[in-house]
LUMMAR-346566 format. One line per 3 residues: for each residue x, y, z of C-alpha. Coordinates in pm, 1 decimal, always signed. Layout:
BEGIN
X,Y,Z; ...
This chain:
BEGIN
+202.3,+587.4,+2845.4; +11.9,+477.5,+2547.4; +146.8,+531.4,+2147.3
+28.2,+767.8,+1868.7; -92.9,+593.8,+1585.0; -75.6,+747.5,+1275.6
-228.6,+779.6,+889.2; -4.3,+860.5,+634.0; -79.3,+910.8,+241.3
+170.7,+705.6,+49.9; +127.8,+842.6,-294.4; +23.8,+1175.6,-405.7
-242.8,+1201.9,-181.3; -618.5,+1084.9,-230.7; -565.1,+784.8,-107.0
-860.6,+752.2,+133.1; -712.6,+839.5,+438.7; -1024.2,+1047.9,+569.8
-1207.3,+703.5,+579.0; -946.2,+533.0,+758.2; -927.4,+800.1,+1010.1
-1257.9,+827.6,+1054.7; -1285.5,+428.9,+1076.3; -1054.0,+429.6,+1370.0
-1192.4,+773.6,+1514.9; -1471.3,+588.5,+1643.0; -1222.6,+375.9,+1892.2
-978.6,+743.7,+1970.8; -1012.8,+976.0,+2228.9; -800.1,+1252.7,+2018.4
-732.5,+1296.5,+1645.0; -490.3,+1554.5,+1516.5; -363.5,+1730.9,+1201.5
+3.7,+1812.7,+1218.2; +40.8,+1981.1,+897.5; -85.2,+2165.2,+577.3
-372.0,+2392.9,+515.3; -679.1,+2374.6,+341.1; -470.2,+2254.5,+52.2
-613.9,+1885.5,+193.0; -913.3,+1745.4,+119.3; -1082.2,+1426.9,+255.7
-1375.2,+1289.2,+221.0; -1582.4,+1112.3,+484.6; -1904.8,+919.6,+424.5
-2121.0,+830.1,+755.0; -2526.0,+713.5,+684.5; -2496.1,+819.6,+334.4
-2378.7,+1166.9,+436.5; -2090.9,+1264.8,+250.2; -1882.2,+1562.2,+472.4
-1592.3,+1718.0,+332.1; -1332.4,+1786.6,+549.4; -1002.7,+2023.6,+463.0
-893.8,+2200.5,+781.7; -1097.7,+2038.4,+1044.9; -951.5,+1653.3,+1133.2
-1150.8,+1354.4,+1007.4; -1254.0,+1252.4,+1345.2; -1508.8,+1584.6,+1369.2
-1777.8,+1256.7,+1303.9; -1727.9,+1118.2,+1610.5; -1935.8,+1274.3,+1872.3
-1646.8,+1125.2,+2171.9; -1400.1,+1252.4,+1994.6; -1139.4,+1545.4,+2046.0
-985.1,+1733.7,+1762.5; -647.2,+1913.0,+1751.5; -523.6,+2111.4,+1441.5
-157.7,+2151.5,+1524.1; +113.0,+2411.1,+1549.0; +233.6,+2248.5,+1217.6
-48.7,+2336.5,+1048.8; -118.9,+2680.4,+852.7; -483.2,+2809.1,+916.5
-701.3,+3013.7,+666.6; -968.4,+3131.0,+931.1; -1208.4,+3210.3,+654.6
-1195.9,+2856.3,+495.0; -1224.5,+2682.6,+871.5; -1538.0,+2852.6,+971.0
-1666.9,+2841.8,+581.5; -1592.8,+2504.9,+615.7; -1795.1,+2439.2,+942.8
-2075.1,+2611.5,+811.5; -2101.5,+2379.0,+499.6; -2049.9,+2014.1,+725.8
-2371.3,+2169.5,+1005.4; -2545.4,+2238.0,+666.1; -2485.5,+1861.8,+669.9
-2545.1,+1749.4,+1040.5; -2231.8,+1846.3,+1192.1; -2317.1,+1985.0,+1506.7
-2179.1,+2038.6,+1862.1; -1820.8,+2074.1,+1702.4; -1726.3,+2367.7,+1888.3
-1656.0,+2106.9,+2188.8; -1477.7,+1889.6,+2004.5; -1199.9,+2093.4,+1819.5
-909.4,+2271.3,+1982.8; -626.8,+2480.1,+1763.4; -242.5,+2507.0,+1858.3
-197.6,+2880.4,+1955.0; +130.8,+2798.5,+1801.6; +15.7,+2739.5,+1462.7
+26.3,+2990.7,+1173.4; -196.5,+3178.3,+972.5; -298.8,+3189.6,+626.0
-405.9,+3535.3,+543.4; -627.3,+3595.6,+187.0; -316.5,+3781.2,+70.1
-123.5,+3468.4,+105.6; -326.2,+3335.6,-139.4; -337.4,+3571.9,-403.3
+64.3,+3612.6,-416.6; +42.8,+3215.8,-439.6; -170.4,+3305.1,-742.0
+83.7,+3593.0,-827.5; +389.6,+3332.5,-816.0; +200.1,+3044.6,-1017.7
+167.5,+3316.5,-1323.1; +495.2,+3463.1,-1259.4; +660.9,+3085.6,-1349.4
+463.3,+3048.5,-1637.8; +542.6,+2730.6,-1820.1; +766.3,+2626.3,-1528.5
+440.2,+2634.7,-1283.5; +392.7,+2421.7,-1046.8; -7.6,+2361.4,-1003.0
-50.6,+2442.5,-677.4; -398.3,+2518.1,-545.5; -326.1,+2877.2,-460.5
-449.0,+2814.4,-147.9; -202.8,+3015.3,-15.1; -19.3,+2731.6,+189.1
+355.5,+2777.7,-2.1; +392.3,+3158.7,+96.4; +254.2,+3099.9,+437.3
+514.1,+2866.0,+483.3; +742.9,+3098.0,+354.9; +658.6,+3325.9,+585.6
+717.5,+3113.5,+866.1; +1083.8,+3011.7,+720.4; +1148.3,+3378.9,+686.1
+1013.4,+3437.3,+1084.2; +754.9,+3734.9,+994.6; +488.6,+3490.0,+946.3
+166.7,+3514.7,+1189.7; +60.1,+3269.8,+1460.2; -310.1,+3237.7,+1659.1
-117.4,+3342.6,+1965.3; -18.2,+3706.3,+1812.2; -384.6,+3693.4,+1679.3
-501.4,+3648.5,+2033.2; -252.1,+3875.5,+2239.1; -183.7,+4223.8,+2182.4
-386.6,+4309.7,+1891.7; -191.3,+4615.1,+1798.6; +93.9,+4415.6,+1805.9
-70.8,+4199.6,+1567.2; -180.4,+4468.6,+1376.2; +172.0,+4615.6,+1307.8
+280.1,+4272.6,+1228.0; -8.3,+4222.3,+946.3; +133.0,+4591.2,+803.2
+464.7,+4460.5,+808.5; +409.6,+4123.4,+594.8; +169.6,+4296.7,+377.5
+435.8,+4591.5,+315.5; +720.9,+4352.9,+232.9; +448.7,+4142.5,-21.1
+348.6,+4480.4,-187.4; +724.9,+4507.3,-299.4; +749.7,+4216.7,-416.1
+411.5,+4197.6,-582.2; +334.1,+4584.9,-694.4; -28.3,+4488.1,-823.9
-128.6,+4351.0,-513.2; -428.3,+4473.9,-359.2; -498.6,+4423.7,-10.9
-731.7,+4666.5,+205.2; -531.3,+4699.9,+571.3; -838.4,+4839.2,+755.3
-1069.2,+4589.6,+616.4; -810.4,+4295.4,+691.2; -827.1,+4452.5,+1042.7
-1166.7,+4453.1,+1124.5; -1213.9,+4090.9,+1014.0; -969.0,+3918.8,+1234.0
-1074.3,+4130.1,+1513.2; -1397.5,+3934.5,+1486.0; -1220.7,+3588.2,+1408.2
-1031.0,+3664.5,+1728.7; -1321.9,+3661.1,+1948.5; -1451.4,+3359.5,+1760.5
-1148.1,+3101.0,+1808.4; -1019.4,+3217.3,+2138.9; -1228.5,+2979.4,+2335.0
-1063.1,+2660.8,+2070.5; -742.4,+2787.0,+2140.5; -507.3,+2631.9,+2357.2
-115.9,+2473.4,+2422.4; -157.9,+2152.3,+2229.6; +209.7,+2013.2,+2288.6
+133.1,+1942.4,+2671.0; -217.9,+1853.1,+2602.0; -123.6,+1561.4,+2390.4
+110.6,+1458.3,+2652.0; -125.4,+1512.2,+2871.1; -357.1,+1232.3,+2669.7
-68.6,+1002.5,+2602.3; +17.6,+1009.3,+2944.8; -366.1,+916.8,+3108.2
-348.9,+621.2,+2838.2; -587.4,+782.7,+2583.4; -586.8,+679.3,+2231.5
-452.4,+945.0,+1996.3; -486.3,+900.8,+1597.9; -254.4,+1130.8,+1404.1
-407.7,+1187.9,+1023.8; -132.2,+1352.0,+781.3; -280.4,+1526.8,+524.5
-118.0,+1533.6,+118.6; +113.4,+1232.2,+123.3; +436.8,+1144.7,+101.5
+515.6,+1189.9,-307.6; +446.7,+1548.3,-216.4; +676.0,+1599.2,+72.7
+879.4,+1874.2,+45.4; +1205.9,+1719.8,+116.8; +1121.3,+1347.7,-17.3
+859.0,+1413.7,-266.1; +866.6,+1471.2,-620.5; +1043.2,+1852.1,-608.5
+958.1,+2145.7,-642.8; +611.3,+1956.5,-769.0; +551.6,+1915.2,-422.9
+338.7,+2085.1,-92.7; +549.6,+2287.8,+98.4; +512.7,+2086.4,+414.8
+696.4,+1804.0,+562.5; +395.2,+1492.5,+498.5; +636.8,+1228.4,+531.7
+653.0,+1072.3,+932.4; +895.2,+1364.2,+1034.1; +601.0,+1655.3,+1025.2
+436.0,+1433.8,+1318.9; +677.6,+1522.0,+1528.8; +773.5,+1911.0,+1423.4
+393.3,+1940.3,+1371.9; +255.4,+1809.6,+1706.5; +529.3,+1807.0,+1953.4
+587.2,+1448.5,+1973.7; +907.3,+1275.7,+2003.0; +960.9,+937.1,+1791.7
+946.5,+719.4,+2078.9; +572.8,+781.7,+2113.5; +460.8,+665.7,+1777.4
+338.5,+309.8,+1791.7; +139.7,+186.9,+1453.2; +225.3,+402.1,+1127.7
-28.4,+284.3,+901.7; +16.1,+366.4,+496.2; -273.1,+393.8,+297.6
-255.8,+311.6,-76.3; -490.7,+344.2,-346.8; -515.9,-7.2,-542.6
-383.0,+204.3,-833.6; -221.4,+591.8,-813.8; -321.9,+885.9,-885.2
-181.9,+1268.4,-875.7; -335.5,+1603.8,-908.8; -130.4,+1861.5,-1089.9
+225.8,+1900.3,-1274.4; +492.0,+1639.2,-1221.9; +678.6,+1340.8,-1312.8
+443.9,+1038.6,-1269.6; +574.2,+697.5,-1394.2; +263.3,+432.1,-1400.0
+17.3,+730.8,-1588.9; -172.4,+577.0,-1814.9; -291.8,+813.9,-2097.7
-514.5,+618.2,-2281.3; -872.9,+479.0,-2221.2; -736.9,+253.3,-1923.0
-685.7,+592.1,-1749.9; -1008.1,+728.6,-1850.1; -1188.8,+440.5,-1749.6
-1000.6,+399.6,-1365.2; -1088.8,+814.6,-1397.0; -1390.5,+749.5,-1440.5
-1473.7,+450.6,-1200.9; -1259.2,+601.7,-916.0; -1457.0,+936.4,-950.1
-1112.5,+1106.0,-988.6; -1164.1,+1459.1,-889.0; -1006.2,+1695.2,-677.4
-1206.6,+1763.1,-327.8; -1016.6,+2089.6,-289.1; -925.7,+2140.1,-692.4
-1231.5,+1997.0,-865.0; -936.0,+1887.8,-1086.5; -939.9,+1566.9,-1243.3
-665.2,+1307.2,-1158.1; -448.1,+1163.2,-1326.9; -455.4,+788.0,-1349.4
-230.0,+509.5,-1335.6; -120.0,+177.9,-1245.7; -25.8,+112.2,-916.7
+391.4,+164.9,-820.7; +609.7,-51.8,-615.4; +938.1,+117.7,-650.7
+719.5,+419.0,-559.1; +547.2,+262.1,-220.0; +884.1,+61.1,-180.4
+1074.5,+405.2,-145.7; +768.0,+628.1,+56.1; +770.2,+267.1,+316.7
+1136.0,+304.0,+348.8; +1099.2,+694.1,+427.4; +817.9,+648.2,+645.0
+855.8,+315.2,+819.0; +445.9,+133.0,+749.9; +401.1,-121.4,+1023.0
+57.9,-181.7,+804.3; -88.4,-123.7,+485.6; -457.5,-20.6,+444.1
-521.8,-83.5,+56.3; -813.6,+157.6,-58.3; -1044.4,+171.5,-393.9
-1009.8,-193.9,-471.6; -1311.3,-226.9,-572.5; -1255.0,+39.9,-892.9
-1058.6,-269.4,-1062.0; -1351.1,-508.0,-1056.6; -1399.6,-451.7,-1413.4
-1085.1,-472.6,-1570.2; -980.0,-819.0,-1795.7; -629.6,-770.8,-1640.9
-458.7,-540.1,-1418.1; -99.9,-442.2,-1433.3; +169.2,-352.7,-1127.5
+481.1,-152.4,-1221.7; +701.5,-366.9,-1019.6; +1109.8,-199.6,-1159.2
+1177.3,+136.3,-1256.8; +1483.1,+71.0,-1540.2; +1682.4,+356.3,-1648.9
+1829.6,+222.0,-2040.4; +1945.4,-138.9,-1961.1; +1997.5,-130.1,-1549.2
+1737.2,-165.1,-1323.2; +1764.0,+132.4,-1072.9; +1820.0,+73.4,-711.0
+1687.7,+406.5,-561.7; +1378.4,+656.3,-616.3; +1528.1,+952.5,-814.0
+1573.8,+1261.2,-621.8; +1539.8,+1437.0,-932.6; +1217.4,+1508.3,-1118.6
+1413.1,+1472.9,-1522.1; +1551.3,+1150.0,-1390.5; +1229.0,+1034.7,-1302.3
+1059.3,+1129.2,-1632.3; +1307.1,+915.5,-1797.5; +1314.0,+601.4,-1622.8
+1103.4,+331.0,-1778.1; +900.4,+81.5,-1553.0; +844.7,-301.1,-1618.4
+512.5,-421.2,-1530.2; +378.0,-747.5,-1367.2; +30.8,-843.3,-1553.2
-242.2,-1001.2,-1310.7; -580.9,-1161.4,-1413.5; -872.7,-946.2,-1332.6
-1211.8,-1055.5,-1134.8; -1437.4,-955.5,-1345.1; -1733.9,-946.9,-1014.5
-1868.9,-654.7,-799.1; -1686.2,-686.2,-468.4; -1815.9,-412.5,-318.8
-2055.1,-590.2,-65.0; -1809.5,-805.3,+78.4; -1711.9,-750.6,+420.1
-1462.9,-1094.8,+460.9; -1128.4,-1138.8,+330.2; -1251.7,-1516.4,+226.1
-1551.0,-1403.9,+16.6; -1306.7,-1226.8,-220.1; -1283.2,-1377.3,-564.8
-935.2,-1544.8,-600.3; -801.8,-1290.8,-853.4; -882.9,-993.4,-582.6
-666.6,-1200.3,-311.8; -424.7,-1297.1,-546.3; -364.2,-918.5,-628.2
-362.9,-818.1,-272.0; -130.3,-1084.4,-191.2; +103.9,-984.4,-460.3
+112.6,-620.6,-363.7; +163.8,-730.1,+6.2; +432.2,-962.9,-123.0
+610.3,-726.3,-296.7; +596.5,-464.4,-19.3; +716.0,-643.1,+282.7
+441.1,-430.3,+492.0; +111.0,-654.6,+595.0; -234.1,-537.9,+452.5
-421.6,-512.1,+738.1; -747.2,-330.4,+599.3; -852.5,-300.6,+237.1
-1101.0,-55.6,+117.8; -1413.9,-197.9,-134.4; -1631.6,+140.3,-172.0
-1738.8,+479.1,-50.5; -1899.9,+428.3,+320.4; -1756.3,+367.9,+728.6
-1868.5,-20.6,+661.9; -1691.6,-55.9,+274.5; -1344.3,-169.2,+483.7
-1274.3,-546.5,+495.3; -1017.9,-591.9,+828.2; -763.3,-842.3,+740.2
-698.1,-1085.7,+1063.3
């Protein structure tokens, strides 16, 4: 019975991981989301073609390749087939054989969306920057067991359709102003009915299934681990489980059949929205790595926020999520930089702390010491062996793979499939 390997964010997300999935997609028979919505965004670059993928798993590319979206996963139908429509626009084609969806996995309605807009006014100053995608209150919905899955989409459709009344009923006391046409709702997902069934199927025994005939199965977590709901920075966090735990609630799989866990890190960090963030850099450092790194949001359009990169941080998100190996992305955004610096200790007043604060005002208030490296002051985006790096690149890989205790077994050097030095 062969292992899952998976690809896990281990910052606030935008770490690359769509290029590392889609790097190994080209040796795996099966790649699978296991949880989030369209909230996700990754970006994959194949021939200079540049698709952007939010619902659909980064191994669409590969023409061998299966594609599961997960019962952990909340679906917006409009956004998947709006999002099809835009990658064939690009060359994507013959996906419809290639991706299957978990009848067990819920839906995102457009309602969900605007009372996620509704919410994120209601807090006011206390918001939390969410991308009112509508992915918190369809996980609410789940929690609170009236939520909506593919399979009541697919079954008795009146069934369904006193279900959607219900949800939207309870919403409209909650949220007086909201408007929401029943009928028209209706009529839509009568269509998008006919137009997933045949992707629709039981994924849990289909992955064993795989696992089982020896196939190769890639799991690719979307957000990351700083915005896990239970180990992330709360509440300025996805409401998800993107830590190693939603693999298993999200697919089906126990622990025993994950093999490789492989971390991706940007060479510095960066996070979209509200929330405590240590290493920021709020000066023209973090303009320029803005800059450089073309910071902005694939879902949001919102620029990142930039900082230095943050041990205690990875130390804490390895310790949560067990890496077995370390793919280091974006190196080649320092190239220009006289020195670069690595928050190495979080200190809170005199002591240096020992754990990654649960809470987001302790976090705020911690102050980080910083190890200063010598830049390389050389393009390195071209190189394609760990030996042609300059000696300041290694040295900085080297000390982040030092201080981590994980190996760095791929690091990233630009946009494209090819820009990923493997590390023997």
């Amino acid at each position: 019975m062969s292992k899952v390997t998976v690809v896990l964010g281990a910052q606030w997300g935008d770490e690359g991981k769509g290029k590392v999935v889609d790097m190994l997609a080209v040796e795996a028979d099966l790649v699978c989301r296991c949880q989030g919505g369209n909230n996700a965004g990754h970006t994959v670059v194949v021939d200079e073609k540049e698709y952007d993928f939010h619902l659909l798993p980064s191994g669409m590319v590969n023409p061998k390749c299966s594609n599961i979206i997960g019962n952990g996963v909340v679906v917006h139908l409009p956004g998947l087939f709006d999002e099809v429509q835009k990658n064939e626009n690009k060359g994507l084609t013959g996906w419809e054989k290639r991706l299957l969806i978990s009848d067990r996995a819920h839906l995102v309605f457009d309602f969900h969306q605007k009372v996620d807009g509704l919410q994120e006014q209601e807090k006011g100053s206390m918001s939390l920057g969410t991308t009112k995608k509508g992915i918190g209150p369809a996980y609410a919905s789940k929690a609170t067991r009236n939520g909506i899955r593919v399979a009541d989409l697919l079954g008795d459709f009146d069934a369904f359709s006193e279900k959607l009344k219900a949800i939207i009923k309870s919403y409209r006391r909650m949220f007086p102003s909201l408007e929401v046409d029943e009928n028209d709702e209706l009529e839509k997902y009568k269509k998008y009915a006919e137009s997933i069934r045949p992707l629709v199927i039981e994924t849990v025994s289909y992955i064993h299934s795989a696992l089982r005939d020896g196939k190769k199965v890639l799991v690719e977590g979307a957000n990351a681990a700083m915005l896990d709901i239970d180990f992330g920075t709360y509440p300025y966090v996805t409401s998800s489980n993107c830590s190693i735990g939603g693999v298993c609630t999200g697919l089906g799989i126990p622990p025993s059949s994950i093999g490789e866990v492989i971390g991706v890190v940007k060479a510095y960090t960066t996070r979209v929205g509200d929330g405590p963030f240590p290493t920021e850099l709020t000066n023209e450092i973090g303009d320029k790595l803005q800059s450089i790194g073309h910071e902005i949001g694939v879902t949001t359009k919102r620029k990142r926020r930039c900082g230095w990169l943050d041990i205690p941080l990875l130390l804490y998100t390895t310790m949560v999520n067990g890496y077995t190996k370390i793919c280091l992305t974006k190196l080649d955004v320092l190239d220009t930089f006289e020195e670069i610096r690595i928050g190495v200790v979080y200190m809170k007043g005199e002591q240096v702390l020992e754990y990654f604060p649960s809470n987001a005002s302790e976090l705020k208030s911690i102050r980080v010491e910083y190890l200063t490296l010598p830049g390389w002051n050389t393009s390195i985006e071209n190189v394609r062996v760990y030996d042609d790096l300059p000696p300041n690149a290694k040295r900085y890989v080297e000390t982040v793979q030092e201080l981590l205790q994980v190996p760095i077994k791929y690091i990233g050097v630009g946009k494209g499939r090819e820009s990923i030095i493997s590390v023997s």
